[in-house]
N, C-alpha and C positions, 0 to 999 in steps of 0.2 A: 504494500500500500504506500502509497506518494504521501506529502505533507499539504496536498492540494487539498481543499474545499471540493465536498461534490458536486458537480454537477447537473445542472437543471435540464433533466432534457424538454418537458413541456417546453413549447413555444422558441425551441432553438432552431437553428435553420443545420440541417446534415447533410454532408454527402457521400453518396456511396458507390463506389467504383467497382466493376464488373454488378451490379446491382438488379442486374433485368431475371434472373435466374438460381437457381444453386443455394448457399449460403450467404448471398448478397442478398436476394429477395427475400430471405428470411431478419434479415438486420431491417432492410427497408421495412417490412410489415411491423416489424417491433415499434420504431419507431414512431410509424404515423399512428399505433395503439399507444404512444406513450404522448402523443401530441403534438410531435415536432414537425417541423415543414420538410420534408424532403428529395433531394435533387438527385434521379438515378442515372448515374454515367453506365452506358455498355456502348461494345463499339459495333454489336448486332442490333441494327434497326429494328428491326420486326419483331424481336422478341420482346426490346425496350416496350416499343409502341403495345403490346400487348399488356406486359406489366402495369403500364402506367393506366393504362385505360379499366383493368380489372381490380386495380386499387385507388382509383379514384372513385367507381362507385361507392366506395362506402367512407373516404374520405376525402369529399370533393375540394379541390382549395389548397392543397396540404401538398398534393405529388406533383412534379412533373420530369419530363426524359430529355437527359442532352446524347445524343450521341458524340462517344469521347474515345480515342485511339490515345491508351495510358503510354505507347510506347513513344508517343510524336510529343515533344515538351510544349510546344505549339499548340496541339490539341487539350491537354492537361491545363497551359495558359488561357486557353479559350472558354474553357469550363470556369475556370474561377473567375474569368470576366463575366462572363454572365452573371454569375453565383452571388457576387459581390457588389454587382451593377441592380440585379434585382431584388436582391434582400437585403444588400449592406454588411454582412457579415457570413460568416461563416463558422460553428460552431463546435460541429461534430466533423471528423474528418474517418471515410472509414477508405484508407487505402487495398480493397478485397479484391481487385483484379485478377486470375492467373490461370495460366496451363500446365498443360504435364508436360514432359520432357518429347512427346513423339516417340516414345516407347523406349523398352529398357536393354537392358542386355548391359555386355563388356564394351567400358568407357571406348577402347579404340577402336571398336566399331561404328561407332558415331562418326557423323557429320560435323564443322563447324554451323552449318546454322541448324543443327537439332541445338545447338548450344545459344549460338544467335536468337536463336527465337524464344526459347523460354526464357534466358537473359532480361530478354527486350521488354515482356512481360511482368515477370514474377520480382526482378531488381529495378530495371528501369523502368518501371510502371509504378511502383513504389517511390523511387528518388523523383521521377517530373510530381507527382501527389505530392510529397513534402517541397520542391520547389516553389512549387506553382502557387503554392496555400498556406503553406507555414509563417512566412515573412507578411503576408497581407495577415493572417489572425495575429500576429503579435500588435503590426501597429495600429489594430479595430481595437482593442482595449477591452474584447468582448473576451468573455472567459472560454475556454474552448479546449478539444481533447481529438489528438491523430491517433489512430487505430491500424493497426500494419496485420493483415493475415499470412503467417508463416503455417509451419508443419512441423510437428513431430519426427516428419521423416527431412531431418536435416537442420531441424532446428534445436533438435535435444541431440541426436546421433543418424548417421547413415543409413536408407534401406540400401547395402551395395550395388545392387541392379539398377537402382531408382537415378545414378551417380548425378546425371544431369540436374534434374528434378531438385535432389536434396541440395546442392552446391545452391543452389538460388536462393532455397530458405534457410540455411545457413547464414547466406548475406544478409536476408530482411530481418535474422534475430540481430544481427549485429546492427545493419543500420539501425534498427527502432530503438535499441540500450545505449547507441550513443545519440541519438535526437532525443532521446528523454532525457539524460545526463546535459546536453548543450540546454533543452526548457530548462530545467532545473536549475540552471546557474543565470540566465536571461528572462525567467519570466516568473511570476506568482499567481498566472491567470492559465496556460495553456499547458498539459502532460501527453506524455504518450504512452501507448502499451502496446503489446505486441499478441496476438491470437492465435494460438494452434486450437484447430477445431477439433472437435472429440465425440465419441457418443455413438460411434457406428459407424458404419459404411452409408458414405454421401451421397446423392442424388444429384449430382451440382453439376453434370457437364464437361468436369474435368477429362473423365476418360475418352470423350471427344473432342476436346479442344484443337484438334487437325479442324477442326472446319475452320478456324479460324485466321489459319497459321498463312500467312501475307505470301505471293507466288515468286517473291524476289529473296525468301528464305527458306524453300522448296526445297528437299532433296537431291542434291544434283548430281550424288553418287551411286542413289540407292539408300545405301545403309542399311541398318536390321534393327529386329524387332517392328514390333504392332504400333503403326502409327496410331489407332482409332478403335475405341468399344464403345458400343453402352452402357451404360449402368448396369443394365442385366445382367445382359455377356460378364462382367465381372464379378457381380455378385453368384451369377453359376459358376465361373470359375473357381471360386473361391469354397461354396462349398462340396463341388464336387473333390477340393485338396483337403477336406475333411474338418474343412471351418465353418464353427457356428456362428451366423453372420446375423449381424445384429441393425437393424438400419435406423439413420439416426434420423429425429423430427426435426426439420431445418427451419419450422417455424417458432417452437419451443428454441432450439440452440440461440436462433434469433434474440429472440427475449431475452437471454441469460447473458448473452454478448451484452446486450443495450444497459443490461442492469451492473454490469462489471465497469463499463465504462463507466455510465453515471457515479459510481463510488470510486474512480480512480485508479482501478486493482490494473498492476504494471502487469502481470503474470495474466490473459484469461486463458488460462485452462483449468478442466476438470479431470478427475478420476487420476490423478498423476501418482500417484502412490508407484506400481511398477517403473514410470517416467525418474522418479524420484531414484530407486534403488540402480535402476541403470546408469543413471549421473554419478552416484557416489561407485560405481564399478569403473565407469569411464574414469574419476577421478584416482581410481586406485592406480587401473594401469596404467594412468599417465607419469603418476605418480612414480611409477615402478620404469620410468623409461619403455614401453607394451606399446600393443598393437590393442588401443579399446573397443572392446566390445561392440556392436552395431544394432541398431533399431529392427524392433522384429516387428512393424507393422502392425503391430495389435488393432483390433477393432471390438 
C-alpha cells in the first residue's frame, strides 16, 4: 500500500486501453458501475463500436470509443488530446493493451518481428500511455492513478516457451516500480500499480491476437509455432494435458481491479500464496549463484 489518499472513483474521468474486449471490458464495466466517465481506447473498430454502444444503454452519458494504435506515440498523443480537451482531466489511467508472442517454442526459432511486435505492444504501448498522460495529470493538479497490466508469466518468473511473451512483462513490472518510485518523489496526488491478472483461464482474445499483428511485422521467415487459437482451442488443450481449468469472471476480476486501485494497492494481485513461495525459491537460487526456478503457468 502507497502513502496516497484513496481515490474517488465516482465522477473521475478513466481511460482504458485495449478496452473494447477481454479484461479491459471488464475494468470499463466496473467502472461506469462505480460512476466514472469512461474513454475506451482499442485499435479494432468494430468491436470498440460494439462495446461502446452495449454499455451505453444502461449508462448513457458516461462511455464513449477513440480508436487508438498504443504502439504509434502519435496515436496515444491523440487520445489524450481528446481526453483532456473534452473533460479537462484525466484520472484513472489503465495502461491494458497487449498480445501474445505469435506462438511459443525455442527463442531461436523466432523471428525478429514475432519480437517487434509484441514489443510494440505489450512495452511500447505501455511507455507512449505513461508518455502521452502522465506529465499532463501531474500539471491538472487532479489526483489521479496509472495502472500497467503485466503477467505472472514474466512478471514474477518465466513460462520458458512463452520467452517472447514473458520478456515484455518483465519490462512492464519494471517500468511501473520505477514510474511509481519517480510519482513518489514528484507528486502527492498521482500513484501507480502494476496488475497480473489471476482467477483462471481468460476469455480476453489474447490467444488471437495475430489478427491484429500490422502486415509490415508479418513473418517473413516463416518461423514456428501456433500463430493463432481460440479461447477454446486452448482451454481443450489444456484439459485434454490433464488440467482442471478453471475460467475466470472478467466482469467480477473487473470490479476487484477498480477496487484495488481506488485504495492504492501497488501489488493487484490475488491468490499469490504459490506466487509468493516461488519468489522466495527464485531468491534462494539466486542467492546461491543457480539457475531459478521458472513459472509453471498455474490457472
Amino acid at each position: 500500500m502507497t502513502d496516497l489518499a484513496s481515490i474517488e472513483v465516482a465522477g473521475s474521468v478513466a481511460v482504458v486501453t485495449g478496452g473494447a474486449n477481454g479484461i479491459g471490458r471488464g475494468i470499463v464495466r466496473a467502472l461506469l458501475e462505480a460512476d466514472a466517465t469512461v474513454v475506451v481506447a482499442d485499435v479494432e473498430q468494430a468491436v470498440l463500436d460494439t462495446t461502446v454502444a452495449t454499455l451505453s444503454a444502461s449508462h448513457p452519458g458516461r462511455i464513449t470509443g477513440v480508436v487508438t494504435d498504443v504502439t504509434d506515440d502519435a496515436s496515444t498523443d491523440a487520445l489524450a488530446d481528446h481526453v483532456f480537451n473534452t473533460h479537462g482531466c484525466c484520472n484513472l489511467l489503465f495502461n491494458n493493451a497487449g498480445v501474445g508472442s505469435g506462438g511459443g517454442g525455442r527463442m531461436w526459432t523466432h523471428e525478429p518481428n514475432d519480437w517487434r511486435w509484441c514489443y510494440s505492444v505489450n512495452v511500447f504501448g505501455v511507455a507512449n500511455g505513461v508518455m502521452s498522460f502522465v506529465g499532463r495529470m501531474l500539471e491538472s493538479g487532479e489526483p489521479g492513478h496509472v495502472v500497467n497490466t503485466s503477467s505472472g508469466d514474466g512478471g514474477f518468473a518465466p513460462v520458458p516457451n512463452a520467452a517472447v511473451y514473458a520478456s515484455s512483462k518483465a519490462a512492464v513490472s519494471c517500468l511501473t516500480e520505477a514510474l511509481a518510485h519517480q510519482l513518489a518523489e514528484d507528486s502527492d496526488q498521482i500513484g501507480a500499480s502494476v496488475f497480473y491478472p489471476s482467477g483462471g483461464l481468460m476469455d480476453t482474445g489474447l490467444f488471437s491476437s495475430y489478427r491484429n499483428r500490422p502486415a509490415d511485422l508479418e513473418r517473413v521467415r516463416g518461423g514456428t509455432g501456433r500463430t493463432s487459437m481460440t479461447f477454446q482451442e486452448m482451454k481443450d488443450r489444456l484439459e485434454k494435458s490433464g488440467r482442471n481449468v478453471k475460467v475466470a469472471d472478467l466482469d467480477e476480476l473487473g470490479r476487484w481491479v477498480v477496487d484495488c486501485t481506488a485504495r492504492r494497492q501497488y501489488v493487484i494481485g490475488r491468490d499469490l500464496d504459490d506466487t509468493i513461495d516461488l519468489l522466495h525459491r527464485r531468491a534462494d537460487a539466486i542467492g546461491a549463484l543457480d539457475l531459478p526456478p521458472h513459472h509453471q503457468m498455474g490457472l
